[in-house]
TIFI-282062 format. One record per atom (N, C-alpha, C): y, z, x negated; atom name; residue number from 0. Coordinates in steps of 0.02 Angstrom, whole numbers. Layout:
TIFI-282062
ATOM      c2      c3      c1   a    k
ATOM       Y       Z       X  CA  NUM
...
//
This chain:
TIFI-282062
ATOM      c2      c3      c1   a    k
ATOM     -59       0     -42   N    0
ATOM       0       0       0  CA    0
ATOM      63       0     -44   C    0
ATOM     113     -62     -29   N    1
ATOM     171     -53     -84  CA    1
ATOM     205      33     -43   C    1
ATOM     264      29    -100   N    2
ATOM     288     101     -79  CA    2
ATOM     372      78     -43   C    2
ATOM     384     118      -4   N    3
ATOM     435     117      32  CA    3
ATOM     502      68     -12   C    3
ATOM     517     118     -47   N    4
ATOM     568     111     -97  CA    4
ATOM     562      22    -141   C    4
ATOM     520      21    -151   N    5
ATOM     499     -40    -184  CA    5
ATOM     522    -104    -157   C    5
ATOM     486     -87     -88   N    6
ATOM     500    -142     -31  CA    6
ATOM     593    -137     -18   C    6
ATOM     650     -66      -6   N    7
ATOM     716     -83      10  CA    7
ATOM     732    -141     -67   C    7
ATOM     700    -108    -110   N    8
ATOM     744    -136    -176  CA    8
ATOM     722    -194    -179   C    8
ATOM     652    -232    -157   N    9
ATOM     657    -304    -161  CA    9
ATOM     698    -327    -113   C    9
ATOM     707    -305     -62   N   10
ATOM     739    -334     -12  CA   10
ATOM     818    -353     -19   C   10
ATOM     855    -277     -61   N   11
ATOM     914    -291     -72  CA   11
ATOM     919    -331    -146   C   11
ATOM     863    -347    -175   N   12
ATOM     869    -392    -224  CA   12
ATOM     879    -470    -184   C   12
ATOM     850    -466    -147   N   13
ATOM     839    -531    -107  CA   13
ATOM     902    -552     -78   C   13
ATOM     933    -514     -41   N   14
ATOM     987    -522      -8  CA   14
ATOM    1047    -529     -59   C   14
ATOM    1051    -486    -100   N   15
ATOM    1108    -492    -173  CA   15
ATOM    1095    -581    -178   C   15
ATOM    1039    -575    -213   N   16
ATOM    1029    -660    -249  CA   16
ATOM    1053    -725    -215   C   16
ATOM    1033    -708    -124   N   17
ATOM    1082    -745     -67  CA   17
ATOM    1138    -757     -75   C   17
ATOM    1167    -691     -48   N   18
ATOM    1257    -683     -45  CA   18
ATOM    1261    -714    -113   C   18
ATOM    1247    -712    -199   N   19
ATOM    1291    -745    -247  CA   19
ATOM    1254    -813    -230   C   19
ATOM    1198    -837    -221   N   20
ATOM    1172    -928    -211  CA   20
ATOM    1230    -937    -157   C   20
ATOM    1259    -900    -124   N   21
ATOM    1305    -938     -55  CA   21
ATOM    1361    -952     -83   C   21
ATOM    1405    -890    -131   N   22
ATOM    1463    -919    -142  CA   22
ATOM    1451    -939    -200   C   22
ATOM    1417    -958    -246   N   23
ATOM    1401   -1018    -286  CA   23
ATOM    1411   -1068    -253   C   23
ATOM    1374   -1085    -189   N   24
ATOM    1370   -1179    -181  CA   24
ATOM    1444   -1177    -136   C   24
ATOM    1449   -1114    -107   N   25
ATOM    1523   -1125     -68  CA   25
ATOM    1572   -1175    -140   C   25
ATOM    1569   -1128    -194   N   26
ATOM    1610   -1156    -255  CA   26
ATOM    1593   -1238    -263   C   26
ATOM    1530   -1239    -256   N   27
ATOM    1527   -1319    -289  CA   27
ATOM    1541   -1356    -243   C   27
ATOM    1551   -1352    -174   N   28
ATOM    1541   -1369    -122  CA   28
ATOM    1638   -1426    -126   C   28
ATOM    1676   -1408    -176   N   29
ATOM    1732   -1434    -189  CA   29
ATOM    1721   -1483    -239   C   29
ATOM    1751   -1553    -247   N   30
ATOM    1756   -1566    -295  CA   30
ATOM    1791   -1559    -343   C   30
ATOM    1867   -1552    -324   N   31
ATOM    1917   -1498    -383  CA   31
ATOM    1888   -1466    -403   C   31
ATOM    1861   -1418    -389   N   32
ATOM    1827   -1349    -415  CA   32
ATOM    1762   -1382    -457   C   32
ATOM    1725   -1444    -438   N   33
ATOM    1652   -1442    -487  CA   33
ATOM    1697   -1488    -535   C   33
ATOM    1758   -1512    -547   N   34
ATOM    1762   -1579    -601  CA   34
ATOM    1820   -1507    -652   C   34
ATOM    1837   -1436    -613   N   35
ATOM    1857   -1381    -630  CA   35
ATOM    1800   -1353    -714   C   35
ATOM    1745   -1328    -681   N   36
ATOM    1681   -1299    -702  CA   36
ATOM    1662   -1386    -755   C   36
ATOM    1685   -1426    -739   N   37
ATOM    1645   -1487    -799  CA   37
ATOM    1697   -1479    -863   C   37
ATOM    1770   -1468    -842   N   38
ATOM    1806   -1491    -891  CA   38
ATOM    1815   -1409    -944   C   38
ATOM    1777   -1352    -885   N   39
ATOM    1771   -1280    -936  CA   39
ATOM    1729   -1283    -987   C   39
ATOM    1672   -1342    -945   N   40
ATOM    1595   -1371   -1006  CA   40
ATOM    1608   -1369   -1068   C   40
ATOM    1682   -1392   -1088   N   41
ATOM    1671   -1424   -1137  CA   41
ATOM    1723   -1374   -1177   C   41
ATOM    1758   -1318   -1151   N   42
ATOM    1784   -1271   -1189  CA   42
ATOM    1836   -1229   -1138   C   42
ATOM    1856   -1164   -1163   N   43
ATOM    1900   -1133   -1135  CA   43
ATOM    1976   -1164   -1111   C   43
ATOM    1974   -1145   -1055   N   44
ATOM    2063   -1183   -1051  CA   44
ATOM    2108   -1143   -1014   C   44
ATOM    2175   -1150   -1033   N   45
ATOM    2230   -1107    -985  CA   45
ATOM    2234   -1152    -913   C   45
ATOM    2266   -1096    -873   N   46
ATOM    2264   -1146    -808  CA   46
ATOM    2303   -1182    -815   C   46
ATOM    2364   -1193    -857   N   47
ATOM    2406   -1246    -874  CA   47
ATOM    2385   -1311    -891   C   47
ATOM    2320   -1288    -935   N   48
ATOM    2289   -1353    -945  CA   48
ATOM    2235   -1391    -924   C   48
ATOM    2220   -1354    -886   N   49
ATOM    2186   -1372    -827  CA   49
ATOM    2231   -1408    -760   C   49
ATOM    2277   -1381    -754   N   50
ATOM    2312   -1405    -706  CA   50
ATOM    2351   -1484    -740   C   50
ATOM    2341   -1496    -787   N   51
ATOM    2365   -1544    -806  CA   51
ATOM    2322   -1623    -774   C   51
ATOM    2259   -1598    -761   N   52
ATOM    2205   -1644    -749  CA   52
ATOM    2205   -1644    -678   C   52
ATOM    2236   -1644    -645   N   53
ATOM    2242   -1628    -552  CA   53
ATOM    2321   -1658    -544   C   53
ATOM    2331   -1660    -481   N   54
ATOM    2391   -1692    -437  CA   54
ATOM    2403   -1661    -403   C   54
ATOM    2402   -1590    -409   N   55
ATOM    2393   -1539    -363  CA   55
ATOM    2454   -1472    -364   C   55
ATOM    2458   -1461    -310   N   56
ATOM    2494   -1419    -333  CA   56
ATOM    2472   -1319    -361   C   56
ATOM    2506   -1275    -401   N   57
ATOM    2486   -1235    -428  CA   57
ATOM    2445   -1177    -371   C   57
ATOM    2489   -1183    -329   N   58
ATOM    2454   -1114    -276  CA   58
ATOM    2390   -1151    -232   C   58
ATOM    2370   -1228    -239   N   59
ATOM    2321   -1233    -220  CA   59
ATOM    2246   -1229    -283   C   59
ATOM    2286   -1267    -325   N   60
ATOM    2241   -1220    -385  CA   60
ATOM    2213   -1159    -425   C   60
ATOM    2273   -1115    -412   N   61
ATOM    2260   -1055    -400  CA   61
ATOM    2195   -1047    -347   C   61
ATOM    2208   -1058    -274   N   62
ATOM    2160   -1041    -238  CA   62
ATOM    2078   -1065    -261   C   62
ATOM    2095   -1124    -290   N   63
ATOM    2023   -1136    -304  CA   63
ATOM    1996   -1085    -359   C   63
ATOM    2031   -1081    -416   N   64
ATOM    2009   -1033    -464  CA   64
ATOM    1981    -972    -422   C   64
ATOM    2013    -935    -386   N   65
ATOM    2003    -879    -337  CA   65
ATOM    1931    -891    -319   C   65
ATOM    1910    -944    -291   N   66
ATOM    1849    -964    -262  CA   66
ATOM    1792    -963    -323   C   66
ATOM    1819   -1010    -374   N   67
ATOM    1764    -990    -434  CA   67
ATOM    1753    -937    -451   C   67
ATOM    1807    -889    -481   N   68
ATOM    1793    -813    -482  CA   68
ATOM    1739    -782    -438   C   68
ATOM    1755    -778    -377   N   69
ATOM    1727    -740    -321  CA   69
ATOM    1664    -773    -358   C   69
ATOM    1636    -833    -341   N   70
ATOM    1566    -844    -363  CA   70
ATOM    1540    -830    -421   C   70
ATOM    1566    -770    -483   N   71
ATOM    1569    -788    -552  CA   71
ATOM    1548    -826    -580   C   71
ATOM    1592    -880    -565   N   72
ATOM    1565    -950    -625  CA   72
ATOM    1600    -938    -657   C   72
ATOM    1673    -924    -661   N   73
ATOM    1719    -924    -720  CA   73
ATOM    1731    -839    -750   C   73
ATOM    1751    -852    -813   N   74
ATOM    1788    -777    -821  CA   74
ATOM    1864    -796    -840   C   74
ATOM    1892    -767    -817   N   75
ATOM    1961    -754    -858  CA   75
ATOM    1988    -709    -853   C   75
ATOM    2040    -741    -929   N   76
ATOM    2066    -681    -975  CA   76
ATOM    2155    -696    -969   C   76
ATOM    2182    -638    -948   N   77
ATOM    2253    -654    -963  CA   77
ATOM    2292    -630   -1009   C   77
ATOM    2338    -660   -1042   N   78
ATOM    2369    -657   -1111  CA   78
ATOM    2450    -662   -1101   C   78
ATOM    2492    -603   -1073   N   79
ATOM    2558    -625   -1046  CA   79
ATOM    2558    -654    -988   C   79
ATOM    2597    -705    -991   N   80
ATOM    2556    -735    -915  CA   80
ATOM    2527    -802    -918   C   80
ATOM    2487    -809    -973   N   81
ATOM    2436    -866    -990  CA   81
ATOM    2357    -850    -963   C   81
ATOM    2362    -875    -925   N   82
ATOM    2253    -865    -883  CA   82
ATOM    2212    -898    -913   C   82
ATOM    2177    -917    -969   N   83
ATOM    2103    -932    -996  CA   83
ATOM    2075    -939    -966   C   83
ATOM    2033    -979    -947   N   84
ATOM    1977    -984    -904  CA   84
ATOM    1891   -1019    -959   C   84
ATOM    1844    -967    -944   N   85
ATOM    1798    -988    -972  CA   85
ATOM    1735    -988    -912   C   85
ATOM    1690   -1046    -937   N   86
ATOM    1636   -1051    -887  CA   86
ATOM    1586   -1000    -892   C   86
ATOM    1575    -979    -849   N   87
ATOM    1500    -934    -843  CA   87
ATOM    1434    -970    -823   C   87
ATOM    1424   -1014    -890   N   88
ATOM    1356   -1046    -847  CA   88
ATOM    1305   -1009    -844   C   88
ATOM    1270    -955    -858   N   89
ATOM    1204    -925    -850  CA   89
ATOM    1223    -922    -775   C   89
ATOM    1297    -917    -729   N   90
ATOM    1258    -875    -669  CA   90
ATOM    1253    -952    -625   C   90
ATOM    1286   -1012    -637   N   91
ATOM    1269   -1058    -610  CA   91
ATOM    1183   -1066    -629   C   91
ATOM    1138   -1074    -683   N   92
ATOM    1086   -1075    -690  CA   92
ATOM    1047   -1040    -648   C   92
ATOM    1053    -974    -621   N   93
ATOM    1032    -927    -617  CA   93
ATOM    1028    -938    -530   C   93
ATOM    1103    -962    -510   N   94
ATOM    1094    -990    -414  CA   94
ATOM    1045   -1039    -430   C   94
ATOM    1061   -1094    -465   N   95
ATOM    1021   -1147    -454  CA   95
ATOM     927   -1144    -463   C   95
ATOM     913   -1087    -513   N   96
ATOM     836   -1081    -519  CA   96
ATOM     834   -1042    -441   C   96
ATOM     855   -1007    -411   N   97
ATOM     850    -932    -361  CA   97
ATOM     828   -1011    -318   C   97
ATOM     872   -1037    -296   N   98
ATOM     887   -1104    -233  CA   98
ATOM     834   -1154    -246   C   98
ATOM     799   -1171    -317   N   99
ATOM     749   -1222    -306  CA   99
ATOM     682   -1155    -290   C   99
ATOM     676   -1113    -334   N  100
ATOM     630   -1057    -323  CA  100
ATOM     635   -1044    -248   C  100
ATOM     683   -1052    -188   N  101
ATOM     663   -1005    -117  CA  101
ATOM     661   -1091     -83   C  101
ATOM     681   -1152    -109   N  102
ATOM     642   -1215     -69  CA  102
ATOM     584   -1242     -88   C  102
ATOM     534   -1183    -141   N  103
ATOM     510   -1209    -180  CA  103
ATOM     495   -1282    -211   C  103
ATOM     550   -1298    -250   N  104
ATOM     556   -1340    -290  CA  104
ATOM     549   -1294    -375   C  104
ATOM     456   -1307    -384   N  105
ATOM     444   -1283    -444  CA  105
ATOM     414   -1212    -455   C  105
ATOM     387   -1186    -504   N  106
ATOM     349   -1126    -503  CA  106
ATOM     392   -1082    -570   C  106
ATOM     409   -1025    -554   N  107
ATOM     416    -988    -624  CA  107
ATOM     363    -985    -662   C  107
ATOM     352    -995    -713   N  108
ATOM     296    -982    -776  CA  108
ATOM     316    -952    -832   C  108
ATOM     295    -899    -857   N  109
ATOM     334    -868    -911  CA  109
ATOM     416    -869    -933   C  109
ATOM     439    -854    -872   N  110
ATOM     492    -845    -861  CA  110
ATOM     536    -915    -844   C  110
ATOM     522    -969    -879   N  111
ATOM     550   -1010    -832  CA  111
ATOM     545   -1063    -794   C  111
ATOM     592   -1102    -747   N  112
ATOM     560   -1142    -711  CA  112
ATOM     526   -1214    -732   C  112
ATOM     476   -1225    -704   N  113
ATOM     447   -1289    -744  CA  113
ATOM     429   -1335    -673   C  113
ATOM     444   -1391    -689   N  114
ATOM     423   -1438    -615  CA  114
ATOM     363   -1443    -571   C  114
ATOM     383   -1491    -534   N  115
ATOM     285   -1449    -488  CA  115
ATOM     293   -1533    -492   C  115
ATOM     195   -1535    -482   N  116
ATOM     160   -1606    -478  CA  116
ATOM     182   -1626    -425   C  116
ATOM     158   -1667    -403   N  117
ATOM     153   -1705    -349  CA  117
ATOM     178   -1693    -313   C  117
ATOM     184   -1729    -250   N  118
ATOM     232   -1708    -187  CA  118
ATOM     247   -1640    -173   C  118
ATOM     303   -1619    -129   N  119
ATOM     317   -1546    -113  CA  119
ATOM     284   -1571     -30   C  119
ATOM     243   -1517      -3   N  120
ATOM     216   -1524      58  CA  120
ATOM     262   -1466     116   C  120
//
């Protein structure tokens, strides 16, 4: 018989891993925000210079950053009033294995995910 306790803590493991897979894809779910997270790929940037790559204006970019945060994809650091923005890819990895792992797309095997044969049924 599992034990009481075991079972709340998988459960609120389960539900945690949800709520961040939701506002993860909420985040990607923008394209500002995913061509945001491509151009962090390739190194840290102020939002100045980030905002350089958009037609946008600042308080709507702002909002998107807001949105990445909330999902921690990004971290940032402020310096005066200069905002850094760096990518957090482990936790994008980490929605994306949770989300193929609960449509099962693929099996964990020694920790990580490896593709599955043949059709998904």
């Amino acid at each position: 018989m599992i034990p009481f306790s075991k079972i709340v803590f998988d459960n609120f493991r389960y539900l945690a891993n949800h709520k961040n897979m939701n506002l993860v894809f909420k985040a990607l779910a923008d394209p500002t925000r995913r061509r945001i997270l491509q151009l962090l790929r390739e190194q840290p940037m102020t939002a100045g210079q980030i905002a350089e790559h958009f037609d946008c204006a600042k308080p709507t970019l702002s909002a998107h950053f807001a949105v990445l945060r909330e999902a921690d994809l990004v971290f940032s650091e402020k310096a005066g009033t200069t905002v850094t923005y760096s990518l957090k890819a482990s936790v994008l990895e980490e929605a994306l294995l949770s989300f193929a792992e609960t449509v099962g797309v693929g099996v964990r095997s020694g920790g990580k995910l490896k593709p599955t044969t043949g059709r998904i049924k």
